[in-house]
C-alpha positions as CSV (number, residue, x, y, z in Angstrom):
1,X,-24.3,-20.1,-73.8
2,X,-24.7,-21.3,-70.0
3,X,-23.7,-25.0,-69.3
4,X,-26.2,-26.7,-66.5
5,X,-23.2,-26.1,-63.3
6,X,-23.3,-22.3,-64.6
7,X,-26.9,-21.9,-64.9
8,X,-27.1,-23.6,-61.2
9,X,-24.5,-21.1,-59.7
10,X,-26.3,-17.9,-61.1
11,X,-29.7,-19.7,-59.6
12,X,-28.0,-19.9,-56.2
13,X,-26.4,-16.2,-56.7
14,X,-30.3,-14.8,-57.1
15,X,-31.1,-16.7,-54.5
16,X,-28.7,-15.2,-51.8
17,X,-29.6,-11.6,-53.6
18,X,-33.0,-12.0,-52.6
19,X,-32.3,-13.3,-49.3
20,X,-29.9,-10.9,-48.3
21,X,-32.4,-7.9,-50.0
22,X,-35.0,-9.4,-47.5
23,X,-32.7,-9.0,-44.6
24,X,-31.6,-5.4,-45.6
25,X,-35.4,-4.0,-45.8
26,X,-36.4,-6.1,-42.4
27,X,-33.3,-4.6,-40.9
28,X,-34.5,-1.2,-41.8
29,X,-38.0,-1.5,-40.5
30,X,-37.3,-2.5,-37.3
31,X,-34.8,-0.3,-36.6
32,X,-36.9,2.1,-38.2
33,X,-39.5,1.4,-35.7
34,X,-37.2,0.9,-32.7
35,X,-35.5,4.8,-32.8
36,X,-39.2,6.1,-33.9
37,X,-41.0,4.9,-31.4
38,X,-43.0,7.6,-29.4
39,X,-42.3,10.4,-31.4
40,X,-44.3,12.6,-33.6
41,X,-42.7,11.0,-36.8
42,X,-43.3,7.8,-36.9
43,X,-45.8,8.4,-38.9
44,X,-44.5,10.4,-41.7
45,X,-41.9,8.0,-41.7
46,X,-43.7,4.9,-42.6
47,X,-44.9,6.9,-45.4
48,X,-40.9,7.3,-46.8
49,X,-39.8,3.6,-46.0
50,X,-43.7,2.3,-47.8
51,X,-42.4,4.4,-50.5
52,X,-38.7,3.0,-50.7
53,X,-40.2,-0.9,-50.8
54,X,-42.7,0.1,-53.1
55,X,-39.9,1.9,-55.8
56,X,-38.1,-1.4,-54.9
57,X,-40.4,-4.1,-55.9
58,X,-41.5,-1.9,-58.6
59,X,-37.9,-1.3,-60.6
60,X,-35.8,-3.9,-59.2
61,X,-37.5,-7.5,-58.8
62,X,-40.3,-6.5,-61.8
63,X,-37.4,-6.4,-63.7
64,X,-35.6,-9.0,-62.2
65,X,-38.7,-11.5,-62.0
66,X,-38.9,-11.0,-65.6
67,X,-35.5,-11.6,-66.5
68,X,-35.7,-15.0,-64.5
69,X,-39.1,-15.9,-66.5
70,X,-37.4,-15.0,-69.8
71,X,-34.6,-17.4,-68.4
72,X,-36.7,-20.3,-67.7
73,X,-38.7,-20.0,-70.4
74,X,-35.8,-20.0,-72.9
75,X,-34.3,-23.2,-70.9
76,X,-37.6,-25.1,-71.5
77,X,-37.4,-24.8,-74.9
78,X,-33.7,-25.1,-75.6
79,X,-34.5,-28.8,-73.4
């Protein structure tokens, strides 16, 4: 299967896709925020972008946390 140096580089791989998945979704809120600012839809648009995280922690990092567990899980055993 996965040797230790290729289990480390898909570790560091996640890593950076969570970081930079962080980054894209604080990008969008504050620009968000920043162009909507005093007008009448700020607030229906909080409602879309609570919406899009929620959709994204929901069907992308459930999945993915799992996958990870599975991962470690099966690691401790095979050690």
């Amino acid at each position: 299967m996965f040797n230790q140096n290729q289990f480390e580089m898909n570790k560091n791989k996640t890593a950076y896709f969570i970081l930079a998945s962080a980054l894209v979704w604080g990008a969008v809120l504050i620009a968000s925020s920043v162009i909507l600012k005093g007008t009448p839809y700020r607030n229906p648009m909080y409602n879309v972008l609570l919406g899009g995280i929620a959709f994204h922690l929901l069907f992308i990092w459930g999945p993915l946390g799992n996958q990870l567990r599975r991962k470690d899980d099966a690691d401790k055993e095979n050690s």
